[in-house]
KEZA-762770 format. One record per atom (N, C-alpha, C, O): residue number from 1; residue in one letter; atom name; x, y, z. Coordinates in nm, 2 decimals. Each point is the difference from the previous one (the first is absolute). Example, Ala and Ser with C-alpha at 12.3 -4.5 7.8 and 13.67 -1.06 7.14 Angstrom:
<rs>
{r 1, "A", "N", {1.32, -0.57, 0.78}}
{r 1, "A", "CA", {-0.09, 0.12, 0.00}}
{r 1, "A", "C", {0.09, 0.12, 0.00}}
{r 1, "A", "O", {0.10, 0.00, 0.07}}
{r 2, "S", "N", {-0.14, 0.11, -0.14}}
{r 2, "S", "CA", {0.09, 0.11, 0.00}}
{r 2, "S", "C", {-0.08, 0.11, 0.08}}
{r 2, "S", "O", {0.05, 0.11, 0.01}}
</rs>
This chain:
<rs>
{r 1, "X", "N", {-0.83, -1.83, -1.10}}
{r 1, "X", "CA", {0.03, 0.14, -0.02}}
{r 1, "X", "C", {-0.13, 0.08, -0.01}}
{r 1, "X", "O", {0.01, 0.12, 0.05}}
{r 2, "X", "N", {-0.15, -0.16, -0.11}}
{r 2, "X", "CA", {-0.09, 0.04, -0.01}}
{r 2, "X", "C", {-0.07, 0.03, 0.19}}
{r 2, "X", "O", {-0.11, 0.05, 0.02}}
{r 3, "X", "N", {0.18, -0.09, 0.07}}
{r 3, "X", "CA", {-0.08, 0.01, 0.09}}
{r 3, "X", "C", {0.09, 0.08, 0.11}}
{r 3, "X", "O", {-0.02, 0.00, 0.12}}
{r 4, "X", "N", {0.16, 0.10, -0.20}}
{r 4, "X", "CA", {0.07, 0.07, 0.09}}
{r 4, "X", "C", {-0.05, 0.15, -0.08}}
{r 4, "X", "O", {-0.01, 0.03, -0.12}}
{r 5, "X", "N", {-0.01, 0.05, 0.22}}
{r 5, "X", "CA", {0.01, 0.14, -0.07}}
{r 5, "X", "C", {0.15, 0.11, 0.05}}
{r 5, "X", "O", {0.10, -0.02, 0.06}}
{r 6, "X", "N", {-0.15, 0.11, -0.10}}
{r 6, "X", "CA", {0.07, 0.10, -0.02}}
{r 6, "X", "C", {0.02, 0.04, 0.16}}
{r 6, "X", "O", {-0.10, 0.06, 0.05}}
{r 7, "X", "N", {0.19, -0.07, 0.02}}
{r 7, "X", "CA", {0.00, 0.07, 0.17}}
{r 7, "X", "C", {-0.01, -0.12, 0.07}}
{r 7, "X", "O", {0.00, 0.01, 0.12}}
{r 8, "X", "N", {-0.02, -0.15, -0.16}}
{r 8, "X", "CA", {0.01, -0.16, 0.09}}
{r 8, "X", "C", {0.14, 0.00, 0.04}}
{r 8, "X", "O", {0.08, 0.06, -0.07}}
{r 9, "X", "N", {-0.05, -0.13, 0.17}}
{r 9, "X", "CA", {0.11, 0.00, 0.03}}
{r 9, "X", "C", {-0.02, -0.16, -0.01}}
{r 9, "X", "O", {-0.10, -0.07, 0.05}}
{r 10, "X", "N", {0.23, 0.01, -0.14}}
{r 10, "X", "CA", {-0.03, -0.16, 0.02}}
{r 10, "X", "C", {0.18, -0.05, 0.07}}
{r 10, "X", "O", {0.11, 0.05, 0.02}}
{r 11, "X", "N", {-0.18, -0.17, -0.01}}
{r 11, "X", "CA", {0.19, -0.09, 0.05}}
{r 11, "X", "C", {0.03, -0.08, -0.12}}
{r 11, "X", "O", {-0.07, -0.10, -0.04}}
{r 12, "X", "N", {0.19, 0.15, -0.02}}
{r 12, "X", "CA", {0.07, -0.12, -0.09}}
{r 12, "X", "C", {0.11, -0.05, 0.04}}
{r 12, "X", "O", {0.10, 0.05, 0.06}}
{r 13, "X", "N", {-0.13, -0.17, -0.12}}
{r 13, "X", "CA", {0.13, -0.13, 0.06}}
{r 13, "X", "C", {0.03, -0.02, -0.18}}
{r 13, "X", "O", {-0.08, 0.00, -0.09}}
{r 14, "X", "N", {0.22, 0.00, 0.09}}
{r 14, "X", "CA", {0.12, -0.01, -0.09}}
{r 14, "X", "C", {0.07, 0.00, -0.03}}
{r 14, "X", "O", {0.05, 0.03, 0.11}}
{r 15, "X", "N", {0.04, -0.03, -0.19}}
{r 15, "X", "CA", {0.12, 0.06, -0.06}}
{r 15, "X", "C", {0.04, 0.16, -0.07}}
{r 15, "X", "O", {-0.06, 0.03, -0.11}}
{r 16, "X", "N", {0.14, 0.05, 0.16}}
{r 16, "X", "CA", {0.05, 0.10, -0.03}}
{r 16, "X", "C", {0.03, 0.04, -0.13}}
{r 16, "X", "O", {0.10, 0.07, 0.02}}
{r 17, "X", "N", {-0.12, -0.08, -0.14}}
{r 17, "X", "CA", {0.09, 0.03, -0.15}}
{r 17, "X", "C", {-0.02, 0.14, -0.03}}
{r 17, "X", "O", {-0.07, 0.08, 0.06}}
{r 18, "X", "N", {0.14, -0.07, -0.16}}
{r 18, "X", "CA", {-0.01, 0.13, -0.03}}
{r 18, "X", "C", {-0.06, -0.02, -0.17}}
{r 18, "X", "O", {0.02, -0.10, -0.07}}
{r 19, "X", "N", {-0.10, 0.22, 0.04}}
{r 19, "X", "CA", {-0.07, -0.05, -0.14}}
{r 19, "X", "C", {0.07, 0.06, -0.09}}
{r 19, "X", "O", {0.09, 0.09, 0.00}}
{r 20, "X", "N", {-0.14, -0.16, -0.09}}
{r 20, "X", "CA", {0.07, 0.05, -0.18}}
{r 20, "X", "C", {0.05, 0.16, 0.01}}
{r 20, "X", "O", {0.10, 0.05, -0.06}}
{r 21, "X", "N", {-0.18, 0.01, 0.13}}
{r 21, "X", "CA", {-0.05, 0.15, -0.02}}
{r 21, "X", "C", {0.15, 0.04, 0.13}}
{r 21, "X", "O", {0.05, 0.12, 0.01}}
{r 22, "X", "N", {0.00, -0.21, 0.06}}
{r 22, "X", "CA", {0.09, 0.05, 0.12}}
{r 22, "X", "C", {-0.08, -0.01, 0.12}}
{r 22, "X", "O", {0.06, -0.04, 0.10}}
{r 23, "X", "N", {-0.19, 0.07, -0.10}}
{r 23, "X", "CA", {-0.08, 0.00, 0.12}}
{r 23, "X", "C", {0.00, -0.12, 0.10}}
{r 23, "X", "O", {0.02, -0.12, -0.04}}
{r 24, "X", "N", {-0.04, 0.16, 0.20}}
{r 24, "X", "CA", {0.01, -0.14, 0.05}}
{r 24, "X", "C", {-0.13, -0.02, 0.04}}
{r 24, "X", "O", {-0.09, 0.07, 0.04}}
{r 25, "X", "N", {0.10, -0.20, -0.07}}
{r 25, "X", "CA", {-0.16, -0.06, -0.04}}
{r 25, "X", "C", {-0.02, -0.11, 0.15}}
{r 25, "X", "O", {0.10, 0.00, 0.07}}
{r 26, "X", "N", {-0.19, -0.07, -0.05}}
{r 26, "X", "CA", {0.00, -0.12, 0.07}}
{r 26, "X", "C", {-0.08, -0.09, -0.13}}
{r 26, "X", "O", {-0.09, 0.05, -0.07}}
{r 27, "X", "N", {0.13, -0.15, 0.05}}
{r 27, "X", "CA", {-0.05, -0.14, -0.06}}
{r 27, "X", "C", {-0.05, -0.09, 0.11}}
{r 27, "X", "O", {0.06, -0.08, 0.08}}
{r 28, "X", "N", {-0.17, 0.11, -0.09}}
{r 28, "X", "CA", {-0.09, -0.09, 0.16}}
{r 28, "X", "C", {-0.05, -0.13, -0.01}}
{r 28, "X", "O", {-0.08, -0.05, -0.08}}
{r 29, "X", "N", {0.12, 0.00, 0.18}}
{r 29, "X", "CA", {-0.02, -0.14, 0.00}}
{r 29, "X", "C", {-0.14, 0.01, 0.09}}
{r 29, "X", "O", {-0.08, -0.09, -0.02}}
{r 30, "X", "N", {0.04, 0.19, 0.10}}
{r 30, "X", "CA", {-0.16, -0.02, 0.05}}
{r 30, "X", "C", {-0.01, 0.13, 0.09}}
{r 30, "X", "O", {0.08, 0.03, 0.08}}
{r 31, "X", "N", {-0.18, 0.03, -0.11}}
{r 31, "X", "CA", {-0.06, 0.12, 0.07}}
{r 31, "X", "C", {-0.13, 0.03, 0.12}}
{r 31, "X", "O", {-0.09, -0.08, -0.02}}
{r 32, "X", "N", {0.07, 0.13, 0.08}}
{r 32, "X", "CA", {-0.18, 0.00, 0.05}}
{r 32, "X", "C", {0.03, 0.16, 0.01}}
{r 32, "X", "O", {0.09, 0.08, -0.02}}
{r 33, "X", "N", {-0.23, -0.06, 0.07}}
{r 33, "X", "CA", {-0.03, 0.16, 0.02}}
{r 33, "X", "C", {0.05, 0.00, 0.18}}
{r 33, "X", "O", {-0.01, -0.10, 0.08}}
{r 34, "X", "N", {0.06, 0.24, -0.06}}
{r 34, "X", "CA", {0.04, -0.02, 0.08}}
{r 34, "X", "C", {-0.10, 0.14, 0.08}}
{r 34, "X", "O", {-0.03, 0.01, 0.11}}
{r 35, "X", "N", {0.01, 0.06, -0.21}}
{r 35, "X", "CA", {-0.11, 0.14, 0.06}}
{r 35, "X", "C", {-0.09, 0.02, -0.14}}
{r 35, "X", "O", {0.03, 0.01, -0.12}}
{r 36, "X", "N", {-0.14, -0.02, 0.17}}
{r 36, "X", "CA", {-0.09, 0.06, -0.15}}
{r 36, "X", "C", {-0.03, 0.20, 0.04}}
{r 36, "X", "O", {-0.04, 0.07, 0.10}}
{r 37, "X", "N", {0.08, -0.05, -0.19}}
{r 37, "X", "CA", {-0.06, 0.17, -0.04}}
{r 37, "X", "C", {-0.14, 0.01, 0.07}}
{r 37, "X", "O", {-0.07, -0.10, -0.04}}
{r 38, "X", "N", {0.03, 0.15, 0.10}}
{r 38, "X", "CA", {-0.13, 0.08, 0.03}}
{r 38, "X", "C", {-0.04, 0.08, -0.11}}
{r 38, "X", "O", {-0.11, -0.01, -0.06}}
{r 39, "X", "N", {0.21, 0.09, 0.04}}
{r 39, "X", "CA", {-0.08, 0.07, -0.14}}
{r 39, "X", "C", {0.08, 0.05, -0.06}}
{r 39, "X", "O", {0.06, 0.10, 0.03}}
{r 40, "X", "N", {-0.04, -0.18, -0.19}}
{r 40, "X", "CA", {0.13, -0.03, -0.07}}
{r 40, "X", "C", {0.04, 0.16, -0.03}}
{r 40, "X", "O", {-0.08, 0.09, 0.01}}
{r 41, "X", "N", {0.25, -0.08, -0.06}}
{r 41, "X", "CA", {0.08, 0.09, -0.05}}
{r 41, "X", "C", {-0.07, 0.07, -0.10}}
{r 41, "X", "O", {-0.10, -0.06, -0.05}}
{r 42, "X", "N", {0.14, 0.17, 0.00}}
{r 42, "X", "CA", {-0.06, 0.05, -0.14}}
{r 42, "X", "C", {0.13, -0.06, -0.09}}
{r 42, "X", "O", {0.11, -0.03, 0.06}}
{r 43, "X", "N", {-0.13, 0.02, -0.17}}
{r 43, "X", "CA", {0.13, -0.07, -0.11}}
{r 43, "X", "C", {0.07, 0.10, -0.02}}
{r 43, "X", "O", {-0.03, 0.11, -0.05}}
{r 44, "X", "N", {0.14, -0.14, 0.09}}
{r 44, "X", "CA", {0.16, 0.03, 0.00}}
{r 44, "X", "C", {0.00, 0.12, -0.13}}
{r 44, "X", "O", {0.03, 0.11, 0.03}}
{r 45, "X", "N", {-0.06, -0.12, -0.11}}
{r 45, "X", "CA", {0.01, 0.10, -0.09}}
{r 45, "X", "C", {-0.13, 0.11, -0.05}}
{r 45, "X", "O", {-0.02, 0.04, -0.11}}
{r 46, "X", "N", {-0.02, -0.02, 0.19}}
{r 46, "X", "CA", {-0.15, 0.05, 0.02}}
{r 46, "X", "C", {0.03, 0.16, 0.07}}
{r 46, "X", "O", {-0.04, -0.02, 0.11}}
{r 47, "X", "N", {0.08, 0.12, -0.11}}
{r 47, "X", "CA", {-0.04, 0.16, 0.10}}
{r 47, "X", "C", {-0.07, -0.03, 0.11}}
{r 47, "X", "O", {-0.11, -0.06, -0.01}}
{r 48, "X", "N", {0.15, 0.10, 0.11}}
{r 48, "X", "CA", {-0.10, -0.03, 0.10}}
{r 48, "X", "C", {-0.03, 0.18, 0.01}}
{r 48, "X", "O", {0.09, 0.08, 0.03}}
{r 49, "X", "N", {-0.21, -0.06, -0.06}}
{r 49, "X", "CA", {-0.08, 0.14, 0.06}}
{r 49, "X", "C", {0.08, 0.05, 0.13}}
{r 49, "X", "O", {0.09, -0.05, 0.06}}
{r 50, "X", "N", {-0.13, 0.13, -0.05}}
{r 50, "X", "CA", {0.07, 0.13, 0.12}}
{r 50, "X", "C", {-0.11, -0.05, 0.13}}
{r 50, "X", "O", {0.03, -0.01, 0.12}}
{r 51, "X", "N", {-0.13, 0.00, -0.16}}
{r 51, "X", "CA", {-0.08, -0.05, 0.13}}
{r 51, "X", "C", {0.06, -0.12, 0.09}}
{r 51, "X", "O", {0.04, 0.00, 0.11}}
{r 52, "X", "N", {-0.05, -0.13, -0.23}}
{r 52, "X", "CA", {0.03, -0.13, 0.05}}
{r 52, "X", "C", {0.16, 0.02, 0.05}}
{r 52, "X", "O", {0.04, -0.08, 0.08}}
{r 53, "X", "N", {0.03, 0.17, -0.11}}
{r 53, "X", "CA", {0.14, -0.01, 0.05}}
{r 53, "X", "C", {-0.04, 0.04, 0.13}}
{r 53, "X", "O", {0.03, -0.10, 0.07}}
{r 54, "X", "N", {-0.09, 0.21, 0.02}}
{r 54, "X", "CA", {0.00, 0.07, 0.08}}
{r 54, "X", "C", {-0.09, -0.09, 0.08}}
{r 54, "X", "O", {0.03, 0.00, 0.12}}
{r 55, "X", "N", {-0.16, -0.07, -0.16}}
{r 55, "X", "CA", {-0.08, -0.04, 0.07}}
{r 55, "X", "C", {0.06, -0.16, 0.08}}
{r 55, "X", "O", {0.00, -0.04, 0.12}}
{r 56, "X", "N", {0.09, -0.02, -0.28}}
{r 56, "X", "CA", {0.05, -0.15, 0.06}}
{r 56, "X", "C", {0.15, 0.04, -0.02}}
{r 56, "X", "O", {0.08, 0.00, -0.10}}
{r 57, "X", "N", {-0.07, 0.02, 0.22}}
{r 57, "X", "CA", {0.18, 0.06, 0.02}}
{r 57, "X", "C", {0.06, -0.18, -0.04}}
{r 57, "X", "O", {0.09, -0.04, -0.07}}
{r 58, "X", "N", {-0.16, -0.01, 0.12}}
{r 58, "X", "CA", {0.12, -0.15, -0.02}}
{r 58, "X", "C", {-0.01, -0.07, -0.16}}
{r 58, "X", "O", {0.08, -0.09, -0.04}}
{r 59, "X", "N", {-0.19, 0.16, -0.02}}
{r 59, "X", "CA", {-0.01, -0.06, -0.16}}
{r 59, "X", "C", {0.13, 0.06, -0.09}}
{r 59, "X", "O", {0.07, -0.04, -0.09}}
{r 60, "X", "N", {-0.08, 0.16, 0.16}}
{r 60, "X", "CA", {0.10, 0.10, -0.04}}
{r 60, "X", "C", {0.15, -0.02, -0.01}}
{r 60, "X", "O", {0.09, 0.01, -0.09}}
{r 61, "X", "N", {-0.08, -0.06, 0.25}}
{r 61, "X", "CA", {0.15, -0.04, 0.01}}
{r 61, "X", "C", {0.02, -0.12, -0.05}}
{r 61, "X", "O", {0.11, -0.02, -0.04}}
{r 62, "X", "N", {-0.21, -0.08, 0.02}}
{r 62, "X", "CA", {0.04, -0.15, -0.10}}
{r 62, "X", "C", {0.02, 0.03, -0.11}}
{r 62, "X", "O", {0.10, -0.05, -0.04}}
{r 63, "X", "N", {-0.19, 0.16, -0.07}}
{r 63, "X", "CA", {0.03, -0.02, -0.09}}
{r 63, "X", "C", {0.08, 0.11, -0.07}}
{r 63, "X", "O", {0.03, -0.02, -0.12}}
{r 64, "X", "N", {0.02, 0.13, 0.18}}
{r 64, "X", "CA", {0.05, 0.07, -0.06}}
{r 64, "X", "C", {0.17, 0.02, 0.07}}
{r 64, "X", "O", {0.01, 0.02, 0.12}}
{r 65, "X", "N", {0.08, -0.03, -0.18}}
{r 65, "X", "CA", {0.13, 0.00, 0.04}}
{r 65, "X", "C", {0.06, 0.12, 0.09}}
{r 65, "X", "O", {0.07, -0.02, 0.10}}
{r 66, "X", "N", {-0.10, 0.12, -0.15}}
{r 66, "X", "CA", {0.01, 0.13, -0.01}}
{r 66, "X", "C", {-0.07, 0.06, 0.15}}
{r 66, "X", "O", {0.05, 0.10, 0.06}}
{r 67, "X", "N", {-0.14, -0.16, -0.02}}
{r 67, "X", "CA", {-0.08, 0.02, 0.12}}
{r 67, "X", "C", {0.03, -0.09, 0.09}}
{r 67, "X", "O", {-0.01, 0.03, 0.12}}
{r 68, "X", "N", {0.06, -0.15, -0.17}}
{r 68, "X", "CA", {0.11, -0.07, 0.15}}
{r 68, "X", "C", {0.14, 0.08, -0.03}}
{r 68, "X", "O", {0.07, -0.07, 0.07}}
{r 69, "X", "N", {0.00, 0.15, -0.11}}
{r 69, "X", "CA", {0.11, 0.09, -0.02}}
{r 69, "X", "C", {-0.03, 0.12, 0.13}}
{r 69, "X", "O", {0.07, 0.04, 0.08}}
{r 70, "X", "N", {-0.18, -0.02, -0.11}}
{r 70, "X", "CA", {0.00, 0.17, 0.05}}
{r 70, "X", "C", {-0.04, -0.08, 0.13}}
{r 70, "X", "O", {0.08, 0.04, 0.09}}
{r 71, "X", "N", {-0.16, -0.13, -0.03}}
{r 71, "X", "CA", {-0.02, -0.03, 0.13}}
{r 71, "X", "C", {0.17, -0.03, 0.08}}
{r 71, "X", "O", {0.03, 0.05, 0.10}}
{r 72, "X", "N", {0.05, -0.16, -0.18}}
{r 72, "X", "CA", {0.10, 0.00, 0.06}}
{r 72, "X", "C", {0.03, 0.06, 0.05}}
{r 72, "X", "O", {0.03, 0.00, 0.12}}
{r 73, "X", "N", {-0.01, 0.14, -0.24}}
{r 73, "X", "CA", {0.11, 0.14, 0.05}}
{r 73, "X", "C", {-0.09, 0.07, 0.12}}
{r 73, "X", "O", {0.08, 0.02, 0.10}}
{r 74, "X", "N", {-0.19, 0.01, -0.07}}
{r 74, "X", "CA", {-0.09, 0.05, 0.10}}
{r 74, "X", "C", {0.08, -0.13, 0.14}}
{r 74, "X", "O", {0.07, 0.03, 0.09}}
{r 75, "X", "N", {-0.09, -0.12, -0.12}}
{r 75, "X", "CA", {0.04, -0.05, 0.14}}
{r 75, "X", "C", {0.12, 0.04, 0.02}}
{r 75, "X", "O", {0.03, 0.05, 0.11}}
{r 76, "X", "N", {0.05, -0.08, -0.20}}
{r 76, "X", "CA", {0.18, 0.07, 0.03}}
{r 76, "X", "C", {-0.01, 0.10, 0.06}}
{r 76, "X", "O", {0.05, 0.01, 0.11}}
{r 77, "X", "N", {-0.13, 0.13, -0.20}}
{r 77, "X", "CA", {0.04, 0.13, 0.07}}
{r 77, "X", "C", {-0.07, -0.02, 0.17}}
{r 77, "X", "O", {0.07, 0.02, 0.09}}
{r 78, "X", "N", {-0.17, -0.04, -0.08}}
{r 78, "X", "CA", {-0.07, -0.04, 0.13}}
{r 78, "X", "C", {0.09, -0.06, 0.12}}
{r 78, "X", "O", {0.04, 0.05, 0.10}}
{r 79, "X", "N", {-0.01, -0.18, -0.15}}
{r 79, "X", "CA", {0.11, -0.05, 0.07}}
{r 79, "X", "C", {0.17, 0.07, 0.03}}
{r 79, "X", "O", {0.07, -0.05, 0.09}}
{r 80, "X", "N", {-0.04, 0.16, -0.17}}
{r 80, "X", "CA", {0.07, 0.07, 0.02}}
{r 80, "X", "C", {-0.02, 0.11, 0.11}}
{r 80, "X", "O", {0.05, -0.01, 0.12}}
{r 81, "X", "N", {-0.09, 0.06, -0.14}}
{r 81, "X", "CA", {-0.08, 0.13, 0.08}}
{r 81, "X", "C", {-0.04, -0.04, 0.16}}
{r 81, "X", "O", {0.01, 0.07, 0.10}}
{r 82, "X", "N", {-0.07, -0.22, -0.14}}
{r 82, "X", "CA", {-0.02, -0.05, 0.13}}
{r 82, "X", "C", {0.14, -0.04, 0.10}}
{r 82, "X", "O", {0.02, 0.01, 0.12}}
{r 83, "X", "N", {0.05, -0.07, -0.21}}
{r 83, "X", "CA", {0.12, -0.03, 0.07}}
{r 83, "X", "C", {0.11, 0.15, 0.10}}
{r 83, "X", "O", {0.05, 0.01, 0.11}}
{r 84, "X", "N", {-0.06, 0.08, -0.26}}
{r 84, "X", "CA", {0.08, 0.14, 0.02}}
{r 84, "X", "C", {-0.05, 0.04, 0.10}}
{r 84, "X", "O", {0.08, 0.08, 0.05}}
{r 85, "X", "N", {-0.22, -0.07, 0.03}}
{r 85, "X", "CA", {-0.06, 0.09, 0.12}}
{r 85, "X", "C", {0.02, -0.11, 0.10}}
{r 85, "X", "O", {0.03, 0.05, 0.11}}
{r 86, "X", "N", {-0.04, -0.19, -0.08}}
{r 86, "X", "CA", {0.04, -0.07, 0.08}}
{r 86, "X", "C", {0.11, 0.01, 0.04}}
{r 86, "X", "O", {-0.01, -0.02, 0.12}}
{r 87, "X", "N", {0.12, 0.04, -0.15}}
{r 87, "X", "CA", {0.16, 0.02, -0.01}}
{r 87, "X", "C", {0.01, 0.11, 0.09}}
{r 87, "X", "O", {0.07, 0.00, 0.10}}
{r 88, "X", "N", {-0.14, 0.12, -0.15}}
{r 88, "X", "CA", {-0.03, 0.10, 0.07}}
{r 88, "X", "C", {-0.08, 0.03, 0.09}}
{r 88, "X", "O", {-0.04, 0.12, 0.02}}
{r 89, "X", "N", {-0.02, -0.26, 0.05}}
{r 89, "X", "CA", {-0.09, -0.02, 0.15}}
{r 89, "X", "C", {-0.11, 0.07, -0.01}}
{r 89, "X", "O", {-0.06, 0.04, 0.10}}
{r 90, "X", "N", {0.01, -0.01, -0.24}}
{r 90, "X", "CA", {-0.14, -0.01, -0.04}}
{r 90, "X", "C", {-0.09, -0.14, 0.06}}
{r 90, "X", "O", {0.06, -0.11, -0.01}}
{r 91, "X", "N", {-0.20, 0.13, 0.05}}
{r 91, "X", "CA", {-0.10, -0.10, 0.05}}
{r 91, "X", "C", {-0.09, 0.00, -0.10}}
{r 91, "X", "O", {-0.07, 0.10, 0.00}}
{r 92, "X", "N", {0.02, -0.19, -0.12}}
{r 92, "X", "CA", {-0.12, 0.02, -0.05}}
{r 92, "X", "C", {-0.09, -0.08, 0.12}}
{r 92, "X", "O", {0.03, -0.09, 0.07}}
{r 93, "X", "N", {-0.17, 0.18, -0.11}}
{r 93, "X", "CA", {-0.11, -0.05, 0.07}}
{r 93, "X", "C", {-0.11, -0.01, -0.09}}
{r 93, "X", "O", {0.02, 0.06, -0.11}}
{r 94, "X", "N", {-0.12, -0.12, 0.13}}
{r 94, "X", "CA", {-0.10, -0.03, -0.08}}
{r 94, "X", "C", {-0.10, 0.07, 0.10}}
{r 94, "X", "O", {-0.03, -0.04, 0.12}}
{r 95, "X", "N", {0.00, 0.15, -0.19}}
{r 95, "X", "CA", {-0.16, 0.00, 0.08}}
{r 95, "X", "C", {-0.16, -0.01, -0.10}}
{r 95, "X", "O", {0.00, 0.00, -0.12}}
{r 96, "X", "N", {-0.07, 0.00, 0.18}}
{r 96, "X", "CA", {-0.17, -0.04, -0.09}}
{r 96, "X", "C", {-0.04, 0.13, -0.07}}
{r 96, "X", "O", {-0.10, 0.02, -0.07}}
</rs>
């Protein structure tokens, strides 16, 4: 445990239970690292400053709920809009 951090992505092999608490847990019969962090999470219960939100969009969306909320909804309305002018033989184009 001392050699996984915070943002590692590991593989566990086990069994499924659910703990005392209700939570579903894995009881692992054997683990390895499956991705090591480049440059670990800030802790879960920590503010992340207005900079670090804006500067590391992706620390942002890991650790705060609320900021994977509002991106979903941005893809929905996006994806809406895009669909409704397609329908209507709208062309998006990309230009530079």
């Amino acid at each position: 445990k001392a050699d996984v951090d915070l943002g590692d992505i590991v593989f566990v092999r086990g069994e499924v239970i659910s703990s005392r608490r209700g939570e579903l847990s894995v009881l692992a019969d054997s683990w390895q690292m499956a991705s090591k962090a480049l440059r670990p999470l800030p802790v879960a219960h920590k503010e992340l400053n207005e900079e670090t939100r804006v500067r590391q969009r992706y620390v942002d969306l890991i650790v705060r709920p609320e900021a994977r909320t509002i991106a979903r909804q941005r893809v929905a309305v996006v994806r809406a809009v895009r669909s409704a002018l397609e329908r209507r033989d709208f062309l998006e184009v990309e230009t530079p």
